[in-house]
C-alpha positions, 0 to 999 in steps of 0.5 A, spaced: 749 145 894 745 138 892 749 135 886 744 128 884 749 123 887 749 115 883 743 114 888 738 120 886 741 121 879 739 117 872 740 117 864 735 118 859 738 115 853 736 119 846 735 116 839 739 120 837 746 118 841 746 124 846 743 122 853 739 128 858 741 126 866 735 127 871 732 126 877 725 125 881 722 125 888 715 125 891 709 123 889 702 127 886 702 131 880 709 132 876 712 138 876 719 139 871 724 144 874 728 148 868 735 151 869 737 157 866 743 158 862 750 156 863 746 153 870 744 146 871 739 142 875 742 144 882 739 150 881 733 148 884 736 146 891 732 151 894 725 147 891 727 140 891 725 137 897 719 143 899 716 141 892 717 134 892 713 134 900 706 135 895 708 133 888 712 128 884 719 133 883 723 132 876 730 136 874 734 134 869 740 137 865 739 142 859 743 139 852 750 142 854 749 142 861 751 138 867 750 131 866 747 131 860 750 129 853 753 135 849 750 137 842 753 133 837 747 134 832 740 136 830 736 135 837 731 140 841 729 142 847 721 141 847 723 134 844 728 132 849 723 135 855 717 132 852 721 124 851 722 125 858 716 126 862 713 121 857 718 116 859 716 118 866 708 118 865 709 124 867 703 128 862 700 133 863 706 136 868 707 143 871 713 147 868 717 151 872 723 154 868 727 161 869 731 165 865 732 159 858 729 153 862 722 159 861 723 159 854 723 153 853 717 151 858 713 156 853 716 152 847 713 146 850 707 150 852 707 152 845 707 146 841 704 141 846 699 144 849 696 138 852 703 136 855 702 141 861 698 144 866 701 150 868 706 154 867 711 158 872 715 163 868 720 165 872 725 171 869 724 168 864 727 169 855 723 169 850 723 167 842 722 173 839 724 178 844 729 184 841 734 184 846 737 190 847 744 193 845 747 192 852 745 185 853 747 184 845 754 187 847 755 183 853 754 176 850 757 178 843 764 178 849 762 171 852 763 169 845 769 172 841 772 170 848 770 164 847 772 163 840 780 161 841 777 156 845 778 160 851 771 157 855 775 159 862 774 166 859 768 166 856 766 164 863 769 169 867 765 174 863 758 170 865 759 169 872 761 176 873 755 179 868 751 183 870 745 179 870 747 176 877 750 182 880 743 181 886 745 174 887 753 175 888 751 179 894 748 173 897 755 169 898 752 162 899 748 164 892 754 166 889 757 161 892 753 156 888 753 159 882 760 160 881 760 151 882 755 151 877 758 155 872 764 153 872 762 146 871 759 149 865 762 146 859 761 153 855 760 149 849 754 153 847 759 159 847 763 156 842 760 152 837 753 153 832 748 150 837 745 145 832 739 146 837 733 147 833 727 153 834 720 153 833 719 155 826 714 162 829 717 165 835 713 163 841 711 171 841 708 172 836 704 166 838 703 167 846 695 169 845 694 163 844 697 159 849 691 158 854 695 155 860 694 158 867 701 161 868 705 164 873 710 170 872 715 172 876 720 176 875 725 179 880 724 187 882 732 187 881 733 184 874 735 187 867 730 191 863 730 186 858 727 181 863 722 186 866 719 188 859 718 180 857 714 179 864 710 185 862 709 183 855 708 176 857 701 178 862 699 182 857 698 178 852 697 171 854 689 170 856 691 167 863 698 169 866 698 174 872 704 176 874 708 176 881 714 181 883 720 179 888 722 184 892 729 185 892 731 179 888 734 179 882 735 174 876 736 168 880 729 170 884 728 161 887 736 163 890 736 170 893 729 169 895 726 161 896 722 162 901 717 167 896 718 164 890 716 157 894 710 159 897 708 162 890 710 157 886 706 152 891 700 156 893 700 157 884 700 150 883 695 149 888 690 153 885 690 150 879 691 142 882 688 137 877 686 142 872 684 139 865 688 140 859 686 141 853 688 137 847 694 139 842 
């Protein structure tokens, strides 16, 4: 697994005192990689190098995550992403976000329209979804365990969650998300995330975002997942949804080579598409 390394890996300052760690590589138009939950930017090993062969390629670290800073005050996700691509010139970009990195792509596509140009949703969240009773118990555990401060326990219980039960068949998948999580610092777990959401949940607004998009979603993955996939084809004017044989929630891992020729051929399509404004 590709940890950036001093050579390939930067730091965005914040005007708030926090700071977001990034790479790039390539050239063409801009594509921004968004990790999942607990996860950081090395998830998207399996797409770094085939993407940036015909695109200009950025990952960065969520708040909390990786290499970026922890959350210390008010801050945003669609904020700091937006800083980001503007500090790169990168607008308008292609989004790809799985799981959280999907919500927060669908955020960004929400309130800065004219800041993308495509949208690759993989198994992806979403604001305003209700989460079943399952899910609901399964993460009320991470964060009772994590409350005494036990982030080490609180971290056993998403490694071994259910959600990446397909992955943890593949032991070199398994492998890299146990380096992943346990380099989590589990703080979201823990504290009041001072994170701010948009003022109306993006589903309540999703047949207004007009953005051709791509759904992916893992044949393997929760219920909750499947039911977000379906509702957001059915409710956004231009997304169409592709299923991932025998994949699970962490569909570019288990099966990079399907979602690589997905996401490009995708990506392709829609090369040089106007946006509209904001």
């Amino acid at each position: 697994m590709i940890q950036p390394d001093s050579s390939e890996s930067r730091r965005l300052e914040r005007n708030d005192g926090g700071w977001l760690r990034y790479a790039t590589v390539g050239a063409g138009e801009p594509v921004v990689f968004i990790h999942g939950f607990g996860l950081d930017c090395a998830m998207w090993d399996p797409q770094w190098r085939a993407f940036a062969e015909h695109h200009r390629v950025i990952r960065y670290d969520l708040r909390g995550y990786g290499g970026s800073s922890l959350p210390q005050r008010r801050y945003s996700h669609v904020d700091d992403l937006l800083a980001l691509i503007d500090f790169l010139g990168a607008q308008p970009a292609h989004l790809v976000g799985l799981s959280l990195g999907g919500r927060v792509a669908l955020r960004v596509a929400a309130e800065r329209p004219g800041a993308v140009r495509s949208l690759t949703l993989a198994d992806p969240a979403l604001d305003g979804h209700t989460w079943s009773a399952d899910w609901l118990q399964r993460w009320r555990k991470m964060t009772e365990a994590a409350k005494p401060g036990d982030f080490a326990a609180a971290k056993k219980l998403w490694r071994e969650h259910l959600l990446f039960e397909p992955a943890n068949k593949h032991p070199k998948v398994a492998a890299a998300l146990r380096v992943m999580i346990d380099r989590y610092s589990g703080w979201h777990l823990g504290h009041p995330d001072p994170g701010t959401a948009p003022a109306r949940p993006v589903a309540e607004l999703l047949p207004s975002i007009s953005i051709p998009t791509l759904v992916l979603v893992g044949e393997l993955d929760l219920p909750d997942f499947q039911a977000i996939a379906r509702r957001l084809v059915q409710e956004m004017p231009q997304a169409e949804l592709r299923t991932l044989p025998g994949s699970g929630h962490m569909s570019n891992m288990e099966a990079p080579e399907i979602f690589n020729d997905l996401v490009l051929g995708f990506l392709q399509h829609h090369r040089g598409r106007p946006v509209g404004r904001d």
